[in-house]
C-alpha positions in Angstrom: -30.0 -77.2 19.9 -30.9 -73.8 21.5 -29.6 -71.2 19.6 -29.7 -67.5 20.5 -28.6 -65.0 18.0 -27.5 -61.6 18.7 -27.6 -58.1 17.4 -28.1 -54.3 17.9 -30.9 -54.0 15.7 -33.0 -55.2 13.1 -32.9 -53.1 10.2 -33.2 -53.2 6.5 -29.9 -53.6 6.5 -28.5 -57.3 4.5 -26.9 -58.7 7.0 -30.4 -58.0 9.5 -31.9 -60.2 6.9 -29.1 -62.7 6.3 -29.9 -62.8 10.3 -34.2 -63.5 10.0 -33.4 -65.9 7.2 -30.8 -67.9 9.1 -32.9 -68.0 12.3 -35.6 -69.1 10.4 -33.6 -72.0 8.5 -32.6 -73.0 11.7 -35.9 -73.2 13.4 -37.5 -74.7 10.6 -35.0 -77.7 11.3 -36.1 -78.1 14.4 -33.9 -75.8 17.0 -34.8 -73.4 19.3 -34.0 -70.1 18.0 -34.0 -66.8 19.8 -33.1 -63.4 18.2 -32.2 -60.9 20.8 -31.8 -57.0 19.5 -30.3 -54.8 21.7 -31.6 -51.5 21.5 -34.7 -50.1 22.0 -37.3 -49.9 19.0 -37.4 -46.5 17.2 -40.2 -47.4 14.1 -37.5 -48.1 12.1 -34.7 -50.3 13.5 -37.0 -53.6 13.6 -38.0 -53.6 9.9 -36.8 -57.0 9.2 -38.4 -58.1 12.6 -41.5 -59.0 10.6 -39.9 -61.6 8.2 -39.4 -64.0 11.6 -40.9 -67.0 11.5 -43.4 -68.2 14.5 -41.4 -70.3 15.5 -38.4 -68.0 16.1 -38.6 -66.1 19.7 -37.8 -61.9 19.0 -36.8 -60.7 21.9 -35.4 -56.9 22.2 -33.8 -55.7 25.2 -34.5 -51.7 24.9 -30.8 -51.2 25.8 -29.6 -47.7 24.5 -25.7 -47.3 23.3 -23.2 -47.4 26.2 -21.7 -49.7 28.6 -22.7 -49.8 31.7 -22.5 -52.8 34.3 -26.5 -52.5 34.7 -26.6 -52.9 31.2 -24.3 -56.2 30.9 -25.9 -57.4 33.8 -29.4 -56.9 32.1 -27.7 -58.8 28.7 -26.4 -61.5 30.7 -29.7 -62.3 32.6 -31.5 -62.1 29.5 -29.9 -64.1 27.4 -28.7 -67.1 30.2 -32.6 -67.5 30.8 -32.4 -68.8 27.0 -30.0 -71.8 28.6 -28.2 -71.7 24.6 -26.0 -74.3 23.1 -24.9 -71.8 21.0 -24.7 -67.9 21.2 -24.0 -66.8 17.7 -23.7 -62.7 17.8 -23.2 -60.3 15.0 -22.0 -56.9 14.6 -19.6 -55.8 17.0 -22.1 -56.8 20.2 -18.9 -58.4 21.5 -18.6 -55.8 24.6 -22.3 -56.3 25.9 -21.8 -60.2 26.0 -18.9 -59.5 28.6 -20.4 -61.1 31.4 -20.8 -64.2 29.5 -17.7 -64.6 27.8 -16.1 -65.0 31.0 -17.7 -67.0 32.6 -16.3 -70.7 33.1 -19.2 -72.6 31.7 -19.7 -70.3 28.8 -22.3 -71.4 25.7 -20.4 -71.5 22.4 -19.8 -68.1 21.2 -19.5 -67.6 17.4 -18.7 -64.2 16.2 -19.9 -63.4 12.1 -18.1 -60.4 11.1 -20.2 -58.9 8.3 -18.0 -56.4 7.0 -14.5 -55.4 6.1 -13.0 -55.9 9.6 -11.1 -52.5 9.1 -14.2 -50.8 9.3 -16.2 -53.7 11.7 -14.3 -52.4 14.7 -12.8 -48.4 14.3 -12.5 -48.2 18.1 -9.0 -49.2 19.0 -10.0 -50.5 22.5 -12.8 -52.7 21.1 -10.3 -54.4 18.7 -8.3 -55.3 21.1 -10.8 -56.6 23.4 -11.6 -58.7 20.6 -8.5 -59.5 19.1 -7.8 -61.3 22.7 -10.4 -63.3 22.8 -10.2 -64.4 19.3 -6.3 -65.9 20.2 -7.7 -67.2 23.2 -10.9 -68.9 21.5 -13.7 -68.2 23.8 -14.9 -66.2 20.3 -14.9 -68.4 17.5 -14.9 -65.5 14.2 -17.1 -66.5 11.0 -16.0 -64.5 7.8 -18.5 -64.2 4.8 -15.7 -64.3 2.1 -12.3 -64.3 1.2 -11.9 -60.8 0.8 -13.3 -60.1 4.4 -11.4 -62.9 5.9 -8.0 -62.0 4.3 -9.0 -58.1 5.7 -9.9 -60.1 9.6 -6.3 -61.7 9.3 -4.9 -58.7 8.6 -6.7 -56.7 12.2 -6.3 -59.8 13.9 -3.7 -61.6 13.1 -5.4 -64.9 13.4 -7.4 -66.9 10.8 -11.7 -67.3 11.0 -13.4 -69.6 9.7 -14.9 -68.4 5.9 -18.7 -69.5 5.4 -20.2 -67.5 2.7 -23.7 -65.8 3.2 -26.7 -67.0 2.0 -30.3 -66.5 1.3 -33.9 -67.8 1.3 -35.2 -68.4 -2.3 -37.2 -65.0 -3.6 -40.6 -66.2 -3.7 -43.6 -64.0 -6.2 -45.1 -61.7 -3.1 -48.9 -61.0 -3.6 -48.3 -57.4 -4.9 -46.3 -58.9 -7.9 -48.6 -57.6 -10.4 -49.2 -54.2 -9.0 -45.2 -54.1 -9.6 -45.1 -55.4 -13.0 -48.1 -52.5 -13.9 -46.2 -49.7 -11.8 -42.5 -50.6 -13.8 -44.8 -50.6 -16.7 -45.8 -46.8 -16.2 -41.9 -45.8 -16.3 -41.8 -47.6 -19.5 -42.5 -50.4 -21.8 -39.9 -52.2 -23.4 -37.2 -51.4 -22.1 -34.3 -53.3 -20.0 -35.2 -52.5 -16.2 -32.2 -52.0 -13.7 -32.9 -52.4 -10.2 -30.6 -50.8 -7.2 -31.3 -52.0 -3.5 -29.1 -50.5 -0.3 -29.2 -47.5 1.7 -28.6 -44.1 0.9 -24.8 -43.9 2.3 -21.2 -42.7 1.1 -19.8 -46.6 0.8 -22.8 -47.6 -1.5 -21.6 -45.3 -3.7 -25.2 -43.7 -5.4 -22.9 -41.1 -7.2 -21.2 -43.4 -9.3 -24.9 -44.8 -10.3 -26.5 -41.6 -11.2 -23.3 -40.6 -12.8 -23.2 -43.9 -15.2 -26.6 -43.9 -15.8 -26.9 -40.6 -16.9 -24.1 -40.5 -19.1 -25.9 -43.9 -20.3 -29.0 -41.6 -21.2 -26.7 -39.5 -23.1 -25.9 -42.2 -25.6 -29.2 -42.4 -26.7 -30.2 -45.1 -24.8 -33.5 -46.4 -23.2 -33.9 -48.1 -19.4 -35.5 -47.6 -16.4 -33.4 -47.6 -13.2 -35.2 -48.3 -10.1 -33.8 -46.8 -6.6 -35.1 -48.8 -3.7 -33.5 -48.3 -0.1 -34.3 -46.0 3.0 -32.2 -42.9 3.2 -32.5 -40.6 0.1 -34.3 -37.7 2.5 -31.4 -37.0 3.7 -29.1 -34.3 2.0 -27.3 -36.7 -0.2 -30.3 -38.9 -1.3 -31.7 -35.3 -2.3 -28.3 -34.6 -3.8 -28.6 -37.5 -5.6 -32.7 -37.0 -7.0 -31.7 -33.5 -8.0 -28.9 -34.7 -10.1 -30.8 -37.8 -11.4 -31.9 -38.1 -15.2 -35.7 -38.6 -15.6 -35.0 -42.5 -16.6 -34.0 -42.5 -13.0 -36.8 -43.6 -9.9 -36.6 -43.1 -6.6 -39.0 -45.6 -4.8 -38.1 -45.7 -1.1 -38.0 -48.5 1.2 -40.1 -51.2 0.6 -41.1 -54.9 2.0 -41.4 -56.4 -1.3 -38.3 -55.7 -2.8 -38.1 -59.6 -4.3 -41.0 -58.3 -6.5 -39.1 -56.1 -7.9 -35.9 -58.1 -8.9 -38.3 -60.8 -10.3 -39.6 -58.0 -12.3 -36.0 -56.6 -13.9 -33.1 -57.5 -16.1 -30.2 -56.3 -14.2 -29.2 -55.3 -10.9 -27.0 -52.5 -9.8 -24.1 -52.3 -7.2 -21.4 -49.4 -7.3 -19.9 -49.7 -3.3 -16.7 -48.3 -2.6 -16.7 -51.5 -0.1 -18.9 -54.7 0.7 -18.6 -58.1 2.4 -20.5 -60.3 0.9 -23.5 -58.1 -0.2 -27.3 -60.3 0.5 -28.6 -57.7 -2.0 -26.7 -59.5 -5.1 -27.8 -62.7 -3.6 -31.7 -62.2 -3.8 -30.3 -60.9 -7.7 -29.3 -64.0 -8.3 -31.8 -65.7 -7.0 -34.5 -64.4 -9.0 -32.1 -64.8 -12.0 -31.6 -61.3 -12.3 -27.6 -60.2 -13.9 -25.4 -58.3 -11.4 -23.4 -55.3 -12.7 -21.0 -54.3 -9.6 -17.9 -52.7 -8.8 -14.8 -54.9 -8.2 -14.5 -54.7 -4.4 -14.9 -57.1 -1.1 -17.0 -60.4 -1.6 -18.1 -59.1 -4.4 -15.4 -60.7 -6.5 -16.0 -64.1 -4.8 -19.4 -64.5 -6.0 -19.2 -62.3 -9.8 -16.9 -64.3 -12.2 -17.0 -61.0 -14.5 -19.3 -62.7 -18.0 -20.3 -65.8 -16.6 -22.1 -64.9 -13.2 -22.8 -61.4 -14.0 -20.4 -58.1 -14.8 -17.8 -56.3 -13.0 -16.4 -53.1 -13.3 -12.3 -52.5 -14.2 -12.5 -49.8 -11.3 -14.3 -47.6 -9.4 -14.6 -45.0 -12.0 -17.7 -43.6 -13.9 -16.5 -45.3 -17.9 -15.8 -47.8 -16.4 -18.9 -48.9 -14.9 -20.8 -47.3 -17.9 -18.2 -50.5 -20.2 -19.9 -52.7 -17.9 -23.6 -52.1 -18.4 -22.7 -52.3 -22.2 -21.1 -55.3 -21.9 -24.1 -56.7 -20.2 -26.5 -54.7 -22.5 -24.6 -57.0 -25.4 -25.1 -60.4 -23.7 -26.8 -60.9 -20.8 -26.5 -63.5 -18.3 -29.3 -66.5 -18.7 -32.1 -66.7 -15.8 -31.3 -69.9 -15.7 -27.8 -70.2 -15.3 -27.9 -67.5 -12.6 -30.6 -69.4 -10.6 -28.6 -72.7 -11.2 -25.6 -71.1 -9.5 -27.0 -69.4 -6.1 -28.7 -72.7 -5.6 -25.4 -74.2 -5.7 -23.4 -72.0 -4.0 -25.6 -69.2 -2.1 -29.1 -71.0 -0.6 -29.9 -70.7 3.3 -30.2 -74.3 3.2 -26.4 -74.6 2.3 -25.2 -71.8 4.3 -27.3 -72.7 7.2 -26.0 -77.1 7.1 -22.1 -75.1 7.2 -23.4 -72.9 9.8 -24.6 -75.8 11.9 -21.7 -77.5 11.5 -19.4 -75.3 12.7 -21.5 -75.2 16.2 -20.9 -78.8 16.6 -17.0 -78.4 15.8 -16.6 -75.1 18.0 
């Protein structure tokens, strides 16, 4: 099967690297897998570029924002030269694949919407264009969980077909005891906390610092680790300058798995998720979540047995949490048990394949 996958860019985004490991998955099994990303390379926008495997084609079209009918005419070409089975796009890249979509003798288009669809589509024209071509089928929609696909129901009125994300096992990276010697330096004995996701208003850093400080306060020892791109900006300087000295700020980084295999617990305070592939890697290194009750989140957290959620989105409440999971945490085991279950690439990617051959 020829398969082309397509997206604006290739970030360090989660659902860039649901994306690589997918591809790769798919190639692996034998198909012909091309990732197209549509605009131009800026040094940062094809960080997860490097985790494709040989044997996916990366292909990126240097097309800046804006419609034009150069510009669709350019997609079209581009991606028709790939013959696909299967043209399986993400984001909202629906309005550059125009050309396509209306053509008689069309590939399969699939359509994963990685996001609340509220927010997935804020321009009222786009969600209309899509909205049509959802009731008419030439788009077939893929929601990541229940939450997002009773939220696409809602915009659109018609129902998608639900296939939960997954992800690749975290394999030990060859820097894993560099990392082990540099969480070391924060502090021995002490339960580790790791945070992964961009600096931005709906990841909700405020709420972490804020817990986490007021955890400090108690008396309590931990290290909590910061990792994402973002924090030079005003609020990730915000954030360091309120930020107790328990509190690190590493950056971005390539190696994050080393990290998680490295701590106890892992972090997520959003005001609004999917199906975030950050608490998948936790789980797949056996690492508990602590989170705040919203999107997908719920789907995959059963609040005590697969990790610990929040009552709300409010500081004590999140702080109840970490005690809780300070109490009793979640076995490795048992958390490594249930993502190979439910939340593997191999599973996600069979469901994925199978919905090509039913579309």
């Amino acid at each position: 099967m020829r398969i082309v996958h397509v997206l604006y860019e290739l970030g360090s985004g989660g659902a860039e690297r649901f994306v690589v490991d997918l591809a790769n998955c798919q190639a692996a099994q034998g198909h012909r897998v091309t990732v197209c990303m549509l605009r131009p390379i800026d040094g940062k926008n094809d960080f997860c570029a490097r985790f494709l495997s040989d044997q996916v084609e990366f292909v990126c079209l240097g097309i800046s924002s804006g419609l034009t009918v150069g510009k669709l005419r350019k997609v079209a070409r581009e991606l028709l030269a790939r013959c696909p089975d299967v043209l399986h796009a993400h984001h909202n890249v629906l309005p550059y694949l125009a050309l396509l979509i209306f053509r008689r003798n069309r590939p399969v288009i699939i359509h994963t919407i990685h996001s609340d669809a509220h927010r997935a589509n804020a321009n009222v024209v786009e969600r209309c264009y899509c909205k049509f071509l959802y009731r008419k089928k030439w788009v077939r929609p893929v929601t990541i969980s229940a939450a997002s696909d009773d939220s696409f129901f809602s915009v659109y009125g018609v129902r998608a077909f639900c296939i939960p994300n997954g992800r690749e096992k975290i394999a030990p990276g060859e820097a894993l005891n560099v990392v082990k010697k540099e969480i070391e330096s924060y502090g021995q004995g002490v339960p580790v906390f790791v945070h992964t996701g961009r600096c931005h208003p709906v990841k909700n850093q405020r709420l972490l610092v804020d817990a986490f400080n007021a955890l400090k306060n108690k008396g309590e020892k931990f290290t909590l680790l910061v990792i994402g791109a973002g924090y030079d900006s005003e609020l990730g300087q915000a954030l360091k300058d309120m930020a107790c000295d328990r509190i690190f700020f590493l950056g971005e980084k390539e190696n994050v798995g080393d990290y998680l295999l490295c701590a106890d617990a892992f972090c997520l305070t959003s005001l609004s998720e999917g199906l975030p592939i950050s608490l998948l890697e936790a789980l797949a290194c056996g690492v508990t979540p602590i989170c705040t009750p919203v999107g997908g989140i719920q789907s995959v957290v059963t609040d005590g047995k697969t990790g610990y959620l929040s009552k709300d989105l409010t500081r004590d409440s999140y702080l109840d949490a970490i005690d809780r999971y300070m109490k009793q945490p979640v076995p490795r085991a048992v958390l490594q048990h249930y993502f190979e279950e439910n939340y593997s690439m191999r599973k996600c990617c069979e469901r994925y394949l199978s919905f090509y051959d039913i579309s």
